[in-house]
Backbone as a chain_set.jsonl record, in Angstrom:
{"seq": "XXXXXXXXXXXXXXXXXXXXXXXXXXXXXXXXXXXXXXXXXXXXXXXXXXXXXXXXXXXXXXXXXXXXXXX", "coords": {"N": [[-118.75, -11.794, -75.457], [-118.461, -15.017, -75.601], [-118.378, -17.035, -73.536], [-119.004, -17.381, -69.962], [-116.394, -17.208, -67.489], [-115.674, -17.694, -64.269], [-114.345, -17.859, -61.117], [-113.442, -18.988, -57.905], [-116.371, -17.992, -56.901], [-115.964, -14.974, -57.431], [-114.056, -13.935, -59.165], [-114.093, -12.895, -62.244], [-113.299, -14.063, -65.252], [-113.306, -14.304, -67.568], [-112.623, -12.099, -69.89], [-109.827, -12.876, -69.87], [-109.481, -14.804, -71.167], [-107.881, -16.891, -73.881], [-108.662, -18.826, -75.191], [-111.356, -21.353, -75.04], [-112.05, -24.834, -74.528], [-114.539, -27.087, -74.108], [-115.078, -30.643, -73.071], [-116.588, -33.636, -73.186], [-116.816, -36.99, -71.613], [-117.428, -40.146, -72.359], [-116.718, -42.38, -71.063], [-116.26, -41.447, -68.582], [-118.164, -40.056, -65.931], [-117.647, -37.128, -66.487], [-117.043, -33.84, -67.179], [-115.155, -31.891, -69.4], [-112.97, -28.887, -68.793], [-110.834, -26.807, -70.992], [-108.793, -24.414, -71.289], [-106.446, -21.087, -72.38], [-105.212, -18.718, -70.85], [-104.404, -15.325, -70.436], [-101.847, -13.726, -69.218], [-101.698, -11.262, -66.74], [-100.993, -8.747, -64.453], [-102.94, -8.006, -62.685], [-104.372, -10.717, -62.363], [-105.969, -12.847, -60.457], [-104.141, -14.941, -58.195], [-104.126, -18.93, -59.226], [-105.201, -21.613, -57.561], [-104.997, -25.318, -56.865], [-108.242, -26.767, -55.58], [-109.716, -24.239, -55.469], [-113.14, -23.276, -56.93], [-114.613, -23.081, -60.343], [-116.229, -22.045, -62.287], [-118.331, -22.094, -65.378], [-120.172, -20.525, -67.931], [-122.744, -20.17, -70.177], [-124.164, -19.75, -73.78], [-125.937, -23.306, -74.489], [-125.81, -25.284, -77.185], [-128.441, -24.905, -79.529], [-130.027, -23.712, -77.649], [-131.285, -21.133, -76.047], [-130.523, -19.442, -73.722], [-128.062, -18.046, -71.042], [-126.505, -20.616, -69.081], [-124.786, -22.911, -66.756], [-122.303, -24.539, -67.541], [-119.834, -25.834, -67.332], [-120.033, -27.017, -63.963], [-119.366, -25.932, -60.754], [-116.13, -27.034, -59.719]], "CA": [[-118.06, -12.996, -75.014], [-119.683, -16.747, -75.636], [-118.422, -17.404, -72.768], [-118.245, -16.915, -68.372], [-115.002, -17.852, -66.821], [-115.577, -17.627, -62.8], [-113.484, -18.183, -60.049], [-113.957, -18.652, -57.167], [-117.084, -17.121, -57.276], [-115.216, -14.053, -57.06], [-113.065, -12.933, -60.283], [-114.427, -13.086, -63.698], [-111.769, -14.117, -65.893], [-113.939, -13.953, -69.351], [-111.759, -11.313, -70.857], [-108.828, -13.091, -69.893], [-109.606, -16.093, -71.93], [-108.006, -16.577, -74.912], [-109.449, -20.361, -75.938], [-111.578, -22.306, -74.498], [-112.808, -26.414, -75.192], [-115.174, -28.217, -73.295], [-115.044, -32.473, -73.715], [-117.305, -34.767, -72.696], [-116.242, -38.235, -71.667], [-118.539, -41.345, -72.334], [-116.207, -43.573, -70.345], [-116.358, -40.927, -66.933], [-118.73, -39.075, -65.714], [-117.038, -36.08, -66.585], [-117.007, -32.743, -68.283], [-113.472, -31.036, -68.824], [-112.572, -27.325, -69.785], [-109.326, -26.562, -71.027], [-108.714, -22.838, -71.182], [-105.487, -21.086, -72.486], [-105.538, -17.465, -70.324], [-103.187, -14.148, -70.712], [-101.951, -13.866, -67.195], [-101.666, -10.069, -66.562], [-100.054, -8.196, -63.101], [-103.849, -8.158, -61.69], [-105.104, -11.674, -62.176], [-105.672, -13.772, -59.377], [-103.792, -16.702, -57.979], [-105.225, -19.701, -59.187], [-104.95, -22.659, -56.65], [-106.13, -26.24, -56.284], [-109.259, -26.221, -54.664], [-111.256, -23.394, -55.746], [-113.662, -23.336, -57.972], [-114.421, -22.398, -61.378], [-117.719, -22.109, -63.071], [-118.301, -22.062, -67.294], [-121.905, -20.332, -68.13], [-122.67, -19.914, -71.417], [-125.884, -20.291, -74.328], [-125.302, -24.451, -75.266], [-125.821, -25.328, -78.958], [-129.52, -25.153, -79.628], [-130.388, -22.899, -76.265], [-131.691, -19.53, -76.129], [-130.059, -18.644, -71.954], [-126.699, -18.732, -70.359], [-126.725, -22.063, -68.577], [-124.055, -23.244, -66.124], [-122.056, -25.707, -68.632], [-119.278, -26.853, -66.302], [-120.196, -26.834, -62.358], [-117.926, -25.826, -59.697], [-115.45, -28.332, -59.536]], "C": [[-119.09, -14.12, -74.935], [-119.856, -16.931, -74.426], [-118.416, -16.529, -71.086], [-117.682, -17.674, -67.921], [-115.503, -17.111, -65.143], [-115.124, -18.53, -61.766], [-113.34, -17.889, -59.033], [-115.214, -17.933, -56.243], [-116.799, -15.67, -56.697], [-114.811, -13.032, -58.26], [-113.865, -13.701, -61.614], [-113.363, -12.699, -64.648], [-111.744, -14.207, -67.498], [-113.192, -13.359, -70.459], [-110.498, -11.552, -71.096], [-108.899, -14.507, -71.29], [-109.381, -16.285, -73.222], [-108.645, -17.797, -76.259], [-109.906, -21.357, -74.901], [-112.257, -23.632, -75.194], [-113.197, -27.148, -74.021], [-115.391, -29.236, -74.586], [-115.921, -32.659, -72.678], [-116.435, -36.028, -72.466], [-117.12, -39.077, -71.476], [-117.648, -42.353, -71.407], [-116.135, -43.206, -68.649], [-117.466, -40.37, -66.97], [-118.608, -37.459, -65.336], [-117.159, -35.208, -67.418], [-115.662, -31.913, -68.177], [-113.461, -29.395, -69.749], [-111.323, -27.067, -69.701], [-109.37, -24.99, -71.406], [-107.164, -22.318, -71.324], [-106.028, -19.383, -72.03], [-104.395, -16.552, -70.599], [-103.696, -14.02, -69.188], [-101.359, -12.244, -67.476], [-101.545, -9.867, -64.852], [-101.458, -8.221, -62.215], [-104.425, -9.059, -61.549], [-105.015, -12.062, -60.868], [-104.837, -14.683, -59.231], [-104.282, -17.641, -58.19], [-104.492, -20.77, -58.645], [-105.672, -23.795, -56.733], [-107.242, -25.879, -55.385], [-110.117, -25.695, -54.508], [-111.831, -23.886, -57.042], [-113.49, -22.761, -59.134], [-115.757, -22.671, -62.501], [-117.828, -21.525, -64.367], [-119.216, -21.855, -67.25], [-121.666, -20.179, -69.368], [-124.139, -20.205, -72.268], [-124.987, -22.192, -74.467], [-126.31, -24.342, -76.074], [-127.762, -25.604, -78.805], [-130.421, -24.401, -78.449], [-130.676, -21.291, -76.593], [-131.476, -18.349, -74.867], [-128.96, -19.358, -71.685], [-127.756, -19.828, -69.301], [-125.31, -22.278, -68.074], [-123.881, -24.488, -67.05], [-120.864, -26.262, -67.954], [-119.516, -26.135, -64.769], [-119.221, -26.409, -62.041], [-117.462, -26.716, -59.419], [-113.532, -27.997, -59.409]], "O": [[-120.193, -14.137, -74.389], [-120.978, -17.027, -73.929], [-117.977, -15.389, -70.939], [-118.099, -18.825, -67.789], [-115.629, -15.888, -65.091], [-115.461, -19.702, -61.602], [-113.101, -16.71, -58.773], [-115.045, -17.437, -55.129], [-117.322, -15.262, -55.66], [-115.072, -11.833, -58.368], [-114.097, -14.901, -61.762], [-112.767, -11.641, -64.849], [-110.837, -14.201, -68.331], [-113.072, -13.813, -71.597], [-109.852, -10.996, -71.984], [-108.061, -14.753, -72.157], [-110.306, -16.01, -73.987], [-108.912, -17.731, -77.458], [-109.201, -22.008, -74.131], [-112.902, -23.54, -76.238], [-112.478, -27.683, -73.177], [-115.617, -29.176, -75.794], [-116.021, -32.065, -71.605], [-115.379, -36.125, -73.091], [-117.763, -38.962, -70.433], [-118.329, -43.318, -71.062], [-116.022, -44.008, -67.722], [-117.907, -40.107, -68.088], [-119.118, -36.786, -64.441], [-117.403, -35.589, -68.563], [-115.203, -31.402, -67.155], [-113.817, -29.026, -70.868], [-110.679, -27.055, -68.652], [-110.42, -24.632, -71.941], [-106.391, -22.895, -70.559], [-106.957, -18.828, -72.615], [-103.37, -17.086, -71.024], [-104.692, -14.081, -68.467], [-100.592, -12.073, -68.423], [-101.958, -10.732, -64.079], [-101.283, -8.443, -61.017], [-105.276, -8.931, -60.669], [-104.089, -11.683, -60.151], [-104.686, -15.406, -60.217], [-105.234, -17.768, -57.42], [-103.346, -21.002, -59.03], [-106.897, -23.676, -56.708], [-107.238, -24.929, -54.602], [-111.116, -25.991, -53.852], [-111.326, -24.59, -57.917], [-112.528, -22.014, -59.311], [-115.907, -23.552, -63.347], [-117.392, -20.38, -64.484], [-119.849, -22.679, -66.59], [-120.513, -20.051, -69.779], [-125.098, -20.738, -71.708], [-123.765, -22.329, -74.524], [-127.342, -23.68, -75.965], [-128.23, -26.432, -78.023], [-131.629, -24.636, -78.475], [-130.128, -20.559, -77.418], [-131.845, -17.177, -74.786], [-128.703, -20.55, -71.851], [-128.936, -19.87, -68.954], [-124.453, -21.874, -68.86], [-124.776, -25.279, -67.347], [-120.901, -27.49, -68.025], [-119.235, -24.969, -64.495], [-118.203, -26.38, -62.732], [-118.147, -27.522, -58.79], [-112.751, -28.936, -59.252]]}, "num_chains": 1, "name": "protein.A"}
């Protein structure tokens, strides 16, 4: 898996993940991840509020690296 999906820092949701896209925005100071998941009978609840942390290598990197914060 490219990627880590975490939540809450709690549930790792990696395997659930079936696409993800991080954007940049030059006009915010923002980074967004859109994520399309297979929801299965043991996932978690996901709620405003908690977190959700993206690690991963980025392009030209040789170590996972926290690529969107908890937010």
């Amino acid at each position: 898996m490219s990627y880590e999906v975490i939540y809450a820092n709690k549930y790792d949701l990696s395997e659930l993940i079936e696409d993800i896209s991080l954007e940049e925005s030059l006009e915010e100071i923002a980074y967004r991840a859109s994520m399309k998941l297979v929801v299965t009978p043991d996932m978690p609840m996901i709620t405003p509020g908690q977190s959700i942390r993206v690690a991963g290598i980025p392009f030209g990197g040789n170590r996972k690296e926290n690529l969107l914060h908890p937010g």
